[in-house]
N, CA, C and O atoms as CSV, one atom per row, in Angstrom:
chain,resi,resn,atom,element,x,y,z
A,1,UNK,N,N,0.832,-1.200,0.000
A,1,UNK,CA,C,0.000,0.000,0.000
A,1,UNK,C,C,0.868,1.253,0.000
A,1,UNK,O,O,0.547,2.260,-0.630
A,2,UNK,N,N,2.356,1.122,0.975
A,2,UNK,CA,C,2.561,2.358,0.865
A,2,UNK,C,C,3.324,2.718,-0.283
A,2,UNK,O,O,3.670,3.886,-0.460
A,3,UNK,N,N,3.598,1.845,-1.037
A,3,UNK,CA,C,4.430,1.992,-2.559
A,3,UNK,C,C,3.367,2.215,-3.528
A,3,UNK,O,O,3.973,2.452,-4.573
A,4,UNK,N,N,2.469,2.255,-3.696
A,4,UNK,CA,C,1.202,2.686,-4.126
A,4,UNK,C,C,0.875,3.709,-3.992
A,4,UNK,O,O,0.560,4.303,-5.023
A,5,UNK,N,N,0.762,4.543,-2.511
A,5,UNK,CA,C,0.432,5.414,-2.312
A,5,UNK,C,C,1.525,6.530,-2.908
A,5,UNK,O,O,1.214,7.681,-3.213
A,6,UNK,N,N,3.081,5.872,-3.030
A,6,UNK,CA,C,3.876,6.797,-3.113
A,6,UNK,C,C,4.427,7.194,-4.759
A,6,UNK,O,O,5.149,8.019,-5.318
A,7,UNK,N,N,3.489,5.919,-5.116
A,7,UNK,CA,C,3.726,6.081,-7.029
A,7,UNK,C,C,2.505,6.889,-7.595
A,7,UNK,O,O,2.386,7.497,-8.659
A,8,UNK,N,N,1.475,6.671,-6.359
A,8,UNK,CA,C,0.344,7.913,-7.106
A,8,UNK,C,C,0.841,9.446,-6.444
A,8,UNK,O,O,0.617,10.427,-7.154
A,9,UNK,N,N,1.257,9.584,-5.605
A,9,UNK,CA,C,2.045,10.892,-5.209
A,9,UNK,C,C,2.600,11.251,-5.848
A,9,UNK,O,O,2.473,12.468,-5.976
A,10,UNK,N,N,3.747,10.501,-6.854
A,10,UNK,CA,C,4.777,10.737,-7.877
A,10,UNK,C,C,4.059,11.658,-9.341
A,10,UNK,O,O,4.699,12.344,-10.139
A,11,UNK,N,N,2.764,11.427,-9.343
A,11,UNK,CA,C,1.732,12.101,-10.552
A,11,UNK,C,C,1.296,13.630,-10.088
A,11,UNK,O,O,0.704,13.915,-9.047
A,12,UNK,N,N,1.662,14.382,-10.939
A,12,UNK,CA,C,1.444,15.559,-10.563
A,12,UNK,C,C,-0.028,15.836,-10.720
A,12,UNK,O,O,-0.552,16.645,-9.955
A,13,UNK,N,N,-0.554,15.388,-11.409
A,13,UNK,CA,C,-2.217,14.744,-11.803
A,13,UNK,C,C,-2.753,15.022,-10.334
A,13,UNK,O,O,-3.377,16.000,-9.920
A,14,UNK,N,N,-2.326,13.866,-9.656
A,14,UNK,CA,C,-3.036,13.369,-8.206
A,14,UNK,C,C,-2.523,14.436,-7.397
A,14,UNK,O,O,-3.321,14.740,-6.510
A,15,UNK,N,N,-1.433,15.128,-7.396
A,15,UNK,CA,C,-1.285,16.182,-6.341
A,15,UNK,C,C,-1.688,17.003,-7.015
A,15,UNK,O,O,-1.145,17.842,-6.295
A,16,UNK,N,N,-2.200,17.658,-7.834
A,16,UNK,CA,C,-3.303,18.969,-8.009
A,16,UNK,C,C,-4.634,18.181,-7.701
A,16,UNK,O,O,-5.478,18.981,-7.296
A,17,UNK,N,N,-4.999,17.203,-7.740
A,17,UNK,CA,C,-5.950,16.722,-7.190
A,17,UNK,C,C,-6.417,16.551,-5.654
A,17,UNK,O,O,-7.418,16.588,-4.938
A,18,UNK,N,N,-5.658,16.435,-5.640
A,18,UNK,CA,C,-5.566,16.409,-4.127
A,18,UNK,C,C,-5.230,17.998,-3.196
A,18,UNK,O,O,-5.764,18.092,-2.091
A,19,UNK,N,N,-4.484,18.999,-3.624
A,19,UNK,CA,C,-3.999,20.108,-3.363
A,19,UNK,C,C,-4.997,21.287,-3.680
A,19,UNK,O,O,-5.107,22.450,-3.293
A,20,UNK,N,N,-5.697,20.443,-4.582
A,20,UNK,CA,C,-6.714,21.722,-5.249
A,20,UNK,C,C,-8.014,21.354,-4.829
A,20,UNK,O,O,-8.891,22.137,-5.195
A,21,UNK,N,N,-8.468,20.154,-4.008
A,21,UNK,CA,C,-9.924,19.835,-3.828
A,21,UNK,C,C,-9.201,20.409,-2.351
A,21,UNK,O,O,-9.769,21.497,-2.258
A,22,UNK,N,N,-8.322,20.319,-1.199
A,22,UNK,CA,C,-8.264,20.526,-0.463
A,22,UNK,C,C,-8.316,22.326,-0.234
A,22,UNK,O,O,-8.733,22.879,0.783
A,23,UNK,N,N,-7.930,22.821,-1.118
A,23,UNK,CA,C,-7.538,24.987,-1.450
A,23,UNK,C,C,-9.323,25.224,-1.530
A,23,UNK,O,O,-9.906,26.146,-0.958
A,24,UNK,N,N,-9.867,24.352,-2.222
A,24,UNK,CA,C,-11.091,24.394,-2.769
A,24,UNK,C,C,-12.290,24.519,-1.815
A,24,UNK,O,O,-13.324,25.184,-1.888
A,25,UNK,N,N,-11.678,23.418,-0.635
A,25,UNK,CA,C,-12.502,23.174,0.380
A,25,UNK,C,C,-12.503,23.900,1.791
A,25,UNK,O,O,-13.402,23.921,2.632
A,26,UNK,N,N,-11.421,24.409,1.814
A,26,UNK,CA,C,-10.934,25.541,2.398
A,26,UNK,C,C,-11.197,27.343,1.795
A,26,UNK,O,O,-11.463,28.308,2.511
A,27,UNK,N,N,-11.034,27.331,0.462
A,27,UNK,CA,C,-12.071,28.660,-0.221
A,27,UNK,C,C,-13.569,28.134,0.065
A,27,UNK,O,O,-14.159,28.954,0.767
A,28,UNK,N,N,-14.121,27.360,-0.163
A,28,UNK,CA,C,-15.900,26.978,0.317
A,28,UNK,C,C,-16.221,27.281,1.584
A,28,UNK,O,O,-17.267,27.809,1.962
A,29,UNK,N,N,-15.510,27.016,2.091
A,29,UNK,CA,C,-15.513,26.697,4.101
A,29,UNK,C,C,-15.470,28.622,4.314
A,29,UNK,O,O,-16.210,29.166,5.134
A,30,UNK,N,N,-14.502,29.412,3.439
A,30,UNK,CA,C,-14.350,30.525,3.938
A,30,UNK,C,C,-15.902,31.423,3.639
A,30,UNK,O,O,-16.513,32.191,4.382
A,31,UNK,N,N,-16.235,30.904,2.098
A,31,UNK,CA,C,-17.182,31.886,1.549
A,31,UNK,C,C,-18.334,31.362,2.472
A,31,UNK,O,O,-19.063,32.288,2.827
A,32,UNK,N,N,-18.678,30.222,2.926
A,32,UNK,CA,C,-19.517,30.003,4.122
A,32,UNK,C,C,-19.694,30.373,4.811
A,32,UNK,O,O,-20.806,30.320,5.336
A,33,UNK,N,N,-18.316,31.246,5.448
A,33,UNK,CA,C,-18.224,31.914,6.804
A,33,UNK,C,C,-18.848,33.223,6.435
A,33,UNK,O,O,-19.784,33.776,7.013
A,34,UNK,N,N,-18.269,33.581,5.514
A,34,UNK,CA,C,-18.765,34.971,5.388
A,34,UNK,C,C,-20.104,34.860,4.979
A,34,UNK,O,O,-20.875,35.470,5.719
A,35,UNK,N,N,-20.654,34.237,3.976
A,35,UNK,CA,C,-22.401,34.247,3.907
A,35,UNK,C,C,-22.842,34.067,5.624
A,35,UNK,O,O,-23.593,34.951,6.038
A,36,UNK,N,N,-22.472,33.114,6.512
A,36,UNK,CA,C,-22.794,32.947,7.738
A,36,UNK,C,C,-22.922,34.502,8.158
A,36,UNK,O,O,-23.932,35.079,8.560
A,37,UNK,N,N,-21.538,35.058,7.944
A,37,UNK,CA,C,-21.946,36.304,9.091
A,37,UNK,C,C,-22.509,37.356,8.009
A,37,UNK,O,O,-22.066,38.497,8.140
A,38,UNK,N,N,-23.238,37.183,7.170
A,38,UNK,CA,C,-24.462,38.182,6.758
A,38,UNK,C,C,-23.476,38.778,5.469
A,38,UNK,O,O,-23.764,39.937,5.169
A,39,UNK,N,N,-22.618,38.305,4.849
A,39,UNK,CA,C,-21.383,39.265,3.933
A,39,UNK,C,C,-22.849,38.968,2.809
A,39,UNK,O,O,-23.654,38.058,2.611
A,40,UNK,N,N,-22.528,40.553,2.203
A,40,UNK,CA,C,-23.111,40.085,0.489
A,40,UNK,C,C,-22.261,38.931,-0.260
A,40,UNK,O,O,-21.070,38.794,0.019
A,41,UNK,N,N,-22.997,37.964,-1.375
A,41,UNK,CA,C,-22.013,36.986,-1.226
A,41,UNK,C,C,-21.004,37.241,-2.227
A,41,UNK,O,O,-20.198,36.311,-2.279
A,42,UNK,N,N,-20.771,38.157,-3.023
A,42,UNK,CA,C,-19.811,38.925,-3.550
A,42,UNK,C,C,-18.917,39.467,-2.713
A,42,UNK,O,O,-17.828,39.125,-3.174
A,43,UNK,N,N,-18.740,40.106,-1.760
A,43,UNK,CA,C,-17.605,40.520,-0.818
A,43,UNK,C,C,-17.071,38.973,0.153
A,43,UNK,O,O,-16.049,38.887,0.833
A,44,UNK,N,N,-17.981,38.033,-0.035
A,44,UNK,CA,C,-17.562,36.719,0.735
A,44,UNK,C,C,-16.425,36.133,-0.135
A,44,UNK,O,O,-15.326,35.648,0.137
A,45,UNK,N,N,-17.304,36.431,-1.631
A,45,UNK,CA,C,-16.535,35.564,-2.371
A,45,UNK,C,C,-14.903,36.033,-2.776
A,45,UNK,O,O,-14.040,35.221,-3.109
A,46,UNK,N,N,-14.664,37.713,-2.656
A,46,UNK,CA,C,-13.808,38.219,-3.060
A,46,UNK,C,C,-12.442,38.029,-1.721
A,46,UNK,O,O,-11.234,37.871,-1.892
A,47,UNK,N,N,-13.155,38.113,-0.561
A,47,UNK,CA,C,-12.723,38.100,0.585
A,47,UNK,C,C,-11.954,36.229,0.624
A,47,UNK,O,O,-10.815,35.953,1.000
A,48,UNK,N,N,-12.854,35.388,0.191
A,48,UNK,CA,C,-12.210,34.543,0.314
A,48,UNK,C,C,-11.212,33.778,-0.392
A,48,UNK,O,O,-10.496,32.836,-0.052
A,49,UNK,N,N,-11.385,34.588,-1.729
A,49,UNK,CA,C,-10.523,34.503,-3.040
A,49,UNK,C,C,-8.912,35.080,-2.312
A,49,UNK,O,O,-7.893,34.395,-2.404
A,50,UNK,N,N,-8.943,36.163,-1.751
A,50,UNK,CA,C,-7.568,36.791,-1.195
A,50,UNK,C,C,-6.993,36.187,-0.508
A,50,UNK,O,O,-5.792,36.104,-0.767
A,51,UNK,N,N,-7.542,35.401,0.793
A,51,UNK,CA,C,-7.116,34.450,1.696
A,51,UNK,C,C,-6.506,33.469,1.020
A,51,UNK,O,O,-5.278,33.418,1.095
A,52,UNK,N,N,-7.394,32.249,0.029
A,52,UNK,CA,C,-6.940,31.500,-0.590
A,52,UNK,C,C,-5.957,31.606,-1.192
A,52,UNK,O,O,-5.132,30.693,-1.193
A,53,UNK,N,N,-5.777,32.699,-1.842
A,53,UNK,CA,C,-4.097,32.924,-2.926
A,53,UNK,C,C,-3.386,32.610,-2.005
A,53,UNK,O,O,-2.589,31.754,-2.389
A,54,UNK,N,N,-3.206,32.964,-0.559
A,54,UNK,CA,C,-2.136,32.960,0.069
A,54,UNK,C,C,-1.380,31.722,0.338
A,54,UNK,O,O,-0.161,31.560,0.397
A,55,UNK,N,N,-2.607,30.650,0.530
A,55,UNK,CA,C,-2.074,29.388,0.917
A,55,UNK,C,C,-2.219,28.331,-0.149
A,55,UNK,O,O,-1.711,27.270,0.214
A,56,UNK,N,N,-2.845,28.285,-1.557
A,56,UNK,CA,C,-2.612,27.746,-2.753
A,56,UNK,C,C,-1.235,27.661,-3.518
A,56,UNK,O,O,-0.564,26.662,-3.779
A,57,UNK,N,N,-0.935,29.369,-3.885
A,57,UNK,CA,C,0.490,29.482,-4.162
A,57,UNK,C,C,1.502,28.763,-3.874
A,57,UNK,O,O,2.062,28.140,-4.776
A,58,UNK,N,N,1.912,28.700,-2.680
A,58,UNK,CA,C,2.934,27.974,-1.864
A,58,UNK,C,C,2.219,26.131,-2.438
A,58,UNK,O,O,2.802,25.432,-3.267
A,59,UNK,N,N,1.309,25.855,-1.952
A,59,UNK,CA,C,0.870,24.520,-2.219
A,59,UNK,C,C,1.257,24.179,-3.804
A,59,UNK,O,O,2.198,23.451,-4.119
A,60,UNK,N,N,0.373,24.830,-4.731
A,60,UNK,CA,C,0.680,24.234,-6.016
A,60,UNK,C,C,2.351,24.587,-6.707
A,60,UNK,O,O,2.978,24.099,-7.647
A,61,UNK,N,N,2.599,25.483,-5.882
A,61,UNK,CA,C,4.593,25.582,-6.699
A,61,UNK,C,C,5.332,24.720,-6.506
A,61,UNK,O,O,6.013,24.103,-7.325
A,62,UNK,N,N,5.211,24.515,-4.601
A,62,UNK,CA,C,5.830,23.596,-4.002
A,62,UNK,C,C,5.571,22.008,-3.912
A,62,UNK,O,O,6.616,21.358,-3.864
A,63,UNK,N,N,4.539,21.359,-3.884
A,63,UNK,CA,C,3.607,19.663,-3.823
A,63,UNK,C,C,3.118,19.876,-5.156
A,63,UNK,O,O,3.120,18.725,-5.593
A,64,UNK,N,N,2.654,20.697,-6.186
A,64,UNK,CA,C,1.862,20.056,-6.846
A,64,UNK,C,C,2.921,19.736,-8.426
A,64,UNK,O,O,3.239,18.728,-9.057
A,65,UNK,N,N,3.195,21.271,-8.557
A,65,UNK,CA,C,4.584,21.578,-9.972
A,65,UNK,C,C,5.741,21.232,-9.303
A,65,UNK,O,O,6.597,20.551,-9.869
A,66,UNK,N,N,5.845,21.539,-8.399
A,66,UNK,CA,C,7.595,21.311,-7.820
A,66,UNK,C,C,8.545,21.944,-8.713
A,66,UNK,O,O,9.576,21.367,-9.059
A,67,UNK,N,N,8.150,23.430,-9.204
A,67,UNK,CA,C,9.268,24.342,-9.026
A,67,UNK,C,C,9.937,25.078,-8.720
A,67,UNK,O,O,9.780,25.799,-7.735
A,68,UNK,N,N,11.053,25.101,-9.636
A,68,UNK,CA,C,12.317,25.689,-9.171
A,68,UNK,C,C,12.624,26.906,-9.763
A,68,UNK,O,O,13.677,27.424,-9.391
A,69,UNK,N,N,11.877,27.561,-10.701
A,69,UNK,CA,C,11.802,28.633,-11.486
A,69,UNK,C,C,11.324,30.196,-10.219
A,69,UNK,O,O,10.665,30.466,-9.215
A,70,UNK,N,N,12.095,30.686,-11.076
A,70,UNK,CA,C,12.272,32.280,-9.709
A,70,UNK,C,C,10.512,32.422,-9.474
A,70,UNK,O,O,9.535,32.697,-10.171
A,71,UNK,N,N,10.827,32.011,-7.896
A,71,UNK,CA,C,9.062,32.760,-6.974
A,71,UNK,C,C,8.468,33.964,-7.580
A,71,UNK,O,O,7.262,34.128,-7.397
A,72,UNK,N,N,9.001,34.675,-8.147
A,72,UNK,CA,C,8.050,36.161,-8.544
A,72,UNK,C,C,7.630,35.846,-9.945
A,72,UNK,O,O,6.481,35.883,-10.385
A,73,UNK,N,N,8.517,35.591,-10.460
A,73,UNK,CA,C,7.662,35.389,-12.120
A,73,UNK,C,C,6.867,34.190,-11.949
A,73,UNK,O,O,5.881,34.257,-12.683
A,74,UNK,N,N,6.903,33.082,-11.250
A,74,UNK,CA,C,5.952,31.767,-11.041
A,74,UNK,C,C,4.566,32.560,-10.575
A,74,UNK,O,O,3.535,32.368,-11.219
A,75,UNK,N,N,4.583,33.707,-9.115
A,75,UNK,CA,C,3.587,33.821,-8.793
A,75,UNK,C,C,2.928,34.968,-9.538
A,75,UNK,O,O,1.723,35.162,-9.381
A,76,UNK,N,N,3.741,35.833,-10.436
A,76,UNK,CA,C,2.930,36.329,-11.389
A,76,UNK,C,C,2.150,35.463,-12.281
A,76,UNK,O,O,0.921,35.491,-12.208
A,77,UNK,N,N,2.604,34.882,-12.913
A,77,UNK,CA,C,1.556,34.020,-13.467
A,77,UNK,C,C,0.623,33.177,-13.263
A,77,UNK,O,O,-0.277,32.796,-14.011
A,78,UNK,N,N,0.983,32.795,-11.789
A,78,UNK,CA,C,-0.031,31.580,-11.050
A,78,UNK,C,C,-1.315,32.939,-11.017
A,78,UNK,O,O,-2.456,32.769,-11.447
A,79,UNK,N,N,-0.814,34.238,-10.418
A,79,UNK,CA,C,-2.181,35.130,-10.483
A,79,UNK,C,C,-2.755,35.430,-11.553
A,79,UNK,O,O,-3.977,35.565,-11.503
A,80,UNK,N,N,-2.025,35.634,-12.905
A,80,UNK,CA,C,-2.682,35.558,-13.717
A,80,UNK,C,C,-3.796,34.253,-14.092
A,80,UNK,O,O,-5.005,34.109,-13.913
A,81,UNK,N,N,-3.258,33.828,-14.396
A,81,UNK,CA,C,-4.084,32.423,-14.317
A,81,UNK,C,C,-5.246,31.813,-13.056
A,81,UNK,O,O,-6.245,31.188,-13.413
A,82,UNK,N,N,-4.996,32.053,-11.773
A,82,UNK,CA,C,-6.111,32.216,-10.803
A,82,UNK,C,C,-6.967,33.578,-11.160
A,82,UNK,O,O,-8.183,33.487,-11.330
A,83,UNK,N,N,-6.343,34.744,-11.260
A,83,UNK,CA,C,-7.416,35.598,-11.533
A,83,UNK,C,C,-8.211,35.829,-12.898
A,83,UNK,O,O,-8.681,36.955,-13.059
A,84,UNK,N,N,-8.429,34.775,-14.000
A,84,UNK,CA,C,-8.627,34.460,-14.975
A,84,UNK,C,C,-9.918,33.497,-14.471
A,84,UNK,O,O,-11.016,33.434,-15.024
A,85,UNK,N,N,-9.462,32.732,-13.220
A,85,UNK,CA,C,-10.510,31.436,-12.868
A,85,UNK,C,C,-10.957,32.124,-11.886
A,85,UNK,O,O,-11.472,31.363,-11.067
A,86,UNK,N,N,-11.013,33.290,-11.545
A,86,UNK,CA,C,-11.584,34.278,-10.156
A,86,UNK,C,C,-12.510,34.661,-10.966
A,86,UNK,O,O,-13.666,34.351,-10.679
A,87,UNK,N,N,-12.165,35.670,-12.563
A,87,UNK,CA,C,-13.110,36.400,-12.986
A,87,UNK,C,C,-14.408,35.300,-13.487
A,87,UNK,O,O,-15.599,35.588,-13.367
A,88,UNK,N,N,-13.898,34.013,-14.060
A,88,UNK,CA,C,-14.898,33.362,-14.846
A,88,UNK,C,C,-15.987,32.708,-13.371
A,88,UNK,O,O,-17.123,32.253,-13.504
A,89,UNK,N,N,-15.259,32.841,-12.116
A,89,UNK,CA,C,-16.646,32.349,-11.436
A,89,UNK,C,C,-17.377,33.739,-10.574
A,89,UNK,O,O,-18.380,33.684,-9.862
A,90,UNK,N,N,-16.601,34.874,-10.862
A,90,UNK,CA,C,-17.528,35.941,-10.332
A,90,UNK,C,C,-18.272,36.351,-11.172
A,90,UNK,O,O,-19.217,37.036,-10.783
A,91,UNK,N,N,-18.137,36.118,-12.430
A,91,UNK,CA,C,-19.426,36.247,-13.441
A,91,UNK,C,C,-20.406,35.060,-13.689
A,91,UNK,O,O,-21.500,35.354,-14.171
A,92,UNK,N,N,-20.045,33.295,-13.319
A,92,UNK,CA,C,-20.709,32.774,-13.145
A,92,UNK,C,C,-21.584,32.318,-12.365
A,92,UNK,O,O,-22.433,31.468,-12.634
A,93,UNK,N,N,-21.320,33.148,-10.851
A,93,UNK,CA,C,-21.870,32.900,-9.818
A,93,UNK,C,C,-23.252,33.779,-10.041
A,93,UNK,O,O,-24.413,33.372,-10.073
A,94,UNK,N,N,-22.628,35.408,-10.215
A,94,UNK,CA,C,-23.873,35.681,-10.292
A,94,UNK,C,C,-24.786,35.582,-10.867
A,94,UNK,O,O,-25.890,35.997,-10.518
A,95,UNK,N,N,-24.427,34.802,-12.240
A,95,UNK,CA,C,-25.331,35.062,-13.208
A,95,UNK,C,C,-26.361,33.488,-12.482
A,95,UNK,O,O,-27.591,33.482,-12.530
A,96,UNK,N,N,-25.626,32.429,-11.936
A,96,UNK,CA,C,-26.494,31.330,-11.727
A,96,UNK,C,C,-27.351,31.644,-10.527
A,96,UNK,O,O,-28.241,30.845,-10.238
A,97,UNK,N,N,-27.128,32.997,-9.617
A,97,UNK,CA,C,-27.890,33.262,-8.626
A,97,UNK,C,C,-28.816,33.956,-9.048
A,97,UNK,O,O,-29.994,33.634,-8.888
A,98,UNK,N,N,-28.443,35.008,-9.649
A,98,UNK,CA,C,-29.049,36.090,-10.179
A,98,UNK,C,C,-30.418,35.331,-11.798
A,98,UNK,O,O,-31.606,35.635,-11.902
A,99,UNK,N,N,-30.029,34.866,-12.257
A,99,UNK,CA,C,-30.869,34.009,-13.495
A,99,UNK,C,C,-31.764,33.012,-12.984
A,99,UNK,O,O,-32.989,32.940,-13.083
A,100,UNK,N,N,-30.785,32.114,-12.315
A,100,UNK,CA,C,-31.658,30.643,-12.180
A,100,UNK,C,C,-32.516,30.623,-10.795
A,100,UNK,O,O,-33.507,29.936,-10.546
A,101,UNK,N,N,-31.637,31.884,-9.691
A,101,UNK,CA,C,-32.151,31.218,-8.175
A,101,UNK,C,C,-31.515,30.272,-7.419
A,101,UNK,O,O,-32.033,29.676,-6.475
A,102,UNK,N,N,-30.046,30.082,-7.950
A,102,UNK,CA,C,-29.405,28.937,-7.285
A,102,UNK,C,C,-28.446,29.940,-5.999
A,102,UNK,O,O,-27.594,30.805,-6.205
A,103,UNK,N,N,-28.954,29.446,-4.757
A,103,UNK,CA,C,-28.196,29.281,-3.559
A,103,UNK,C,C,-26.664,29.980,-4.145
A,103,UNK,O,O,-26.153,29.654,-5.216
A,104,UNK,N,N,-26.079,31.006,-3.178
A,104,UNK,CA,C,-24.601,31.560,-4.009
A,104,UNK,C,C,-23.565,30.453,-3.719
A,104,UNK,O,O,-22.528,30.332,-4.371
A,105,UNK,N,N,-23.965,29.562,-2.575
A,105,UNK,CA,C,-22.748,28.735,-1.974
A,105,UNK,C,C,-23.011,27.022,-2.847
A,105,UNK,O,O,-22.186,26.138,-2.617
A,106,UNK,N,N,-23.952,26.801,-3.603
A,106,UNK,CA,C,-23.868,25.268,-4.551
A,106,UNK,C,C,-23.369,26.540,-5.822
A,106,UNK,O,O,-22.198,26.223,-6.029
A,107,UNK,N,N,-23.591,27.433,-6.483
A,107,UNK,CA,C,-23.314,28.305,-7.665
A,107,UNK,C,C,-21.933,28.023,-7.699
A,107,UNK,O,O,-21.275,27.729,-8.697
A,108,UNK,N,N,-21.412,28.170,-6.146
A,108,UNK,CA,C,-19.735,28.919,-6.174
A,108,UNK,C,C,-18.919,27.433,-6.271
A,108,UNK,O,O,-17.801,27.329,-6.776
A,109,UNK,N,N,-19.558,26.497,-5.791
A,109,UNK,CA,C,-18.931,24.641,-6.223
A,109,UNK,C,C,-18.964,24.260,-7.590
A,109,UNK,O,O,-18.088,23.868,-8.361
A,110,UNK,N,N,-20.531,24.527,-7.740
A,110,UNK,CA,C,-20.316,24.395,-9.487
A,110,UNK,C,C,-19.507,25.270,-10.267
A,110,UNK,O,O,-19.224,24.872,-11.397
A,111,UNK,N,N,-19.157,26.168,-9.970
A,111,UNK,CA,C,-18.246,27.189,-10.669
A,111,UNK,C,C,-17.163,26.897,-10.767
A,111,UNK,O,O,-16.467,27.117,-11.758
A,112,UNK,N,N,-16.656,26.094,-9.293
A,112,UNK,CA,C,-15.277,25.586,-9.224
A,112,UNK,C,C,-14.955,24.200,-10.163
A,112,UNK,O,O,-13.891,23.927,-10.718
A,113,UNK,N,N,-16.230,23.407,-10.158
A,113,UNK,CA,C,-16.172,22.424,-10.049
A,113,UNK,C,C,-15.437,22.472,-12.208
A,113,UNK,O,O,-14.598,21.812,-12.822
A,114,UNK,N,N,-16.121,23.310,-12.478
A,114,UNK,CA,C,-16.112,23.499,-13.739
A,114,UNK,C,C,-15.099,24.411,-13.979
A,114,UNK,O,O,-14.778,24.268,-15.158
A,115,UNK,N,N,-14.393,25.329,-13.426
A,115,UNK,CA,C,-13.117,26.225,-13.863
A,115,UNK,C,C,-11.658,25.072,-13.206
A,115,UNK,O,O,-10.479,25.420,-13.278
A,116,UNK,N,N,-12.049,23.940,-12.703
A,116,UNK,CA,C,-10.669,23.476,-12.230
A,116,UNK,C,C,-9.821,22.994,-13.125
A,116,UNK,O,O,-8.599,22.944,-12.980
A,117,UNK,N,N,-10.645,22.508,-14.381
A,117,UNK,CA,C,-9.992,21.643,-15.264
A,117,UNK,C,C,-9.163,23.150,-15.845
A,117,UNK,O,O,-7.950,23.257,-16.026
A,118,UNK,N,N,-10.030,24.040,-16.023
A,118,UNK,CA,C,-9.005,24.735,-17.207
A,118,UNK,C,C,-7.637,25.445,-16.440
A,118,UNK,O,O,-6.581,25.767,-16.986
A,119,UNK,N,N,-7.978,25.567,-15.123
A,119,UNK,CA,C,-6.807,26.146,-14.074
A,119,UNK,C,C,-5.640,24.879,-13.972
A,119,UNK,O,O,-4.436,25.122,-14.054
A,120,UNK,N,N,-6.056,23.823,-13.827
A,120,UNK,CA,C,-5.042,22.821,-13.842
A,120,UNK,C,C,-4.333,23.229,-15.565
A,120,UNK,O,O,-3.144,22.966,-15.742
A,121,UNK,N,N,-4.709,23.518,-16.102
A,121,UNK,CA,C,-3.801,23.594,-17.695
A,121,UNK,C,C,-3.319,24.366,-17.556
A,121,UNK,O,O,-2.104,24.189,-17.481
A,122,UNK,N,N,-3.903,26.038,-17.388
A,122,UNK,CA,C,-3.091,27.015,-16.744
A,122,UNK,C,C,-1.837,27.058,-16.382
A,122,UNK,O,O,-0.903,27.622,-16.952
A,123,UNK,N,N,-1.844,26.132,-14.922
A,123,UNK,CA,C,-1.342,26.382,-14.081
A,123,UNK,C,C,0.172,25.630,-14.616
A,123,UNK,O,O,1.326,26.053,-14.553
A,124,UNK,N,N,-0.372,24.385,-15.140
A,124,UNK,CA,C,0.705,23.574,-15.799
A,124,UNK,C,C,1.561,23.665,-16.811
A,124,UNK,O,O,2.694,23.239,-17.035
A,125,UNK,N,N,0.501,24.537,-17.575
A,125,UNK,CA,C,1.918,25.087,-19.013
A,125,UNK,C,C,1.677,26.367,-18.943
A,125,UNK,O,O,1.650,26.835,-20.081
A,126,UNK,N,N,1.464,27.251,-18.034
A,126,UNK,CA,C,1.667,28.620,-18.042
A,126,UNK,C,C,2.288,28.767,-16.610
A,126,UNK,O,O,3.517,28.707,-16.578
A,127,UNK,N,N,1.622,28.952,-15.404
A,127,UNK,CA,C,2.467,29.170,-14.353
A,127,UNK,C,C,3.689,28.368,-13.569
A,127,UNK,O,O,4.633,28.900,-12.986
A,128,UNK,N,N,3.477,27.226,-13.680
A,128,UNK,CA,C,4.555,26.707,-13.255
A,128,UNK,C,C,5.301,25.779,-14.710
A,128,UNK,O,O,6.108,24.891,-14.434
A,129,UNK,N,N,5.054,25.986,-15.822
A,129,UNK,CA,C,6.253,25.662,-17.159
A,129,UNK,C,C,7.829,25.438,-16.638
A,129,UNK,O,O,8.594,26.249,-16.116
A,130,UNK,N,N,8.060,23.746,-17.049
A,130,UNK,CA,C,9.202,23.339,-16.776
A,130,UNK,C,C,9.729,24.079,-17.855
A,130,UNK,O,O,8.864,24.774,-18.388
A,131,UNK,N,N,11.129,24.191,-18.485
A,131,UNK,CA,C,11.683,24.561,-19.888
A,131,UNK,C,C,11.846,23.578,-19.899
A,131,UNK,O,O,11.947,22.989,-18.823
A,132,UNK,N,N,11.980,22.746,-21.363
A,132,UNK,CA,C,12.931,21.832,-21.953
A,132,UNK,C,C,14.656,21.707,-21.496
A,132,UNK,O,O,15.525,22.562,-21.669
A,133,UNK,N,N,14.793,20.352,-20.867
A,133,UNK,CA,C,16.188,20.549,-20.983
A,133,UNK,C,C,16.901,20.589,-21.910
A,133,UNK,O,O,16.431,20.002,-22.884
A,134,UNK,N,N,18.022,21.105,-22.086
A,134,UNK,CA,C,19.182,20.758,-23.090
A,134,UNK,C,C,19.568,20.029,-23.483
A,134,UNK,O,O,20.512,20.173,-24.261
């Protein structure tokens, strides 16, 4: 089992999988809090978007890409690329609250649930890009 466990660890696949349902569940848990204490769920959601950068970054450079490429240009682009998957669910949230009537906190899962795939590509050949070796 534990050579198993340590050859699916070896897939960078399974650690954004794992790194990003956990960032994910921890951004949900936050925008919860703030709908809890009465936030419009736009300032919940923005509020919890800021928090999250903080502790994703470090996660997906370090466990998920494992690079070694200079911290400032990595986390410029990791923001580009998160704030690319920020804008597409602050326009999808509202529009599924605002249109359909859906609850802001199932809107903001489905939003995720559906911007992760394209952030994992992102993230993989734009923010954290190995170069070719020599």
């Amino acid at each position: 089992m534990r050579e198993w466990i340590k050859a699916m660890w070896g897939h960078h696949q399974v650690r954004y999988l794992i790194v990003a349902g956990t960032t994910s569940v921890f951004y949900v848990g936050l925008v919860a809090a703030g709908l809890a204490l009465k936030l419009p769920y736009m300032a919940a959601i923005l509020i919890a978007q800021v928090i999250t950068i903080g502790c994703a970054f470090p996660a997906y450079r370090n466990l998920v890409f494992e690079s070694r490429a200079d911290v400032w240009k990595d986390f410029v682009r990791f923001l580009s690329v998160w704030a690319s998957g920020a804008v597409a669910g602050l326009v999808a949230t509202p529009f599924l609250v605002e249109v359909f009537g859906w609850d802001p906190l199932v809107a903001q899962v489905i939003s995720i649930v559906v911007i992760a795939v394209a952030s994992y590509l992102g993230h993989r050949f734009f923010s954290f890009r190995q170069k070719p070796s020599a």
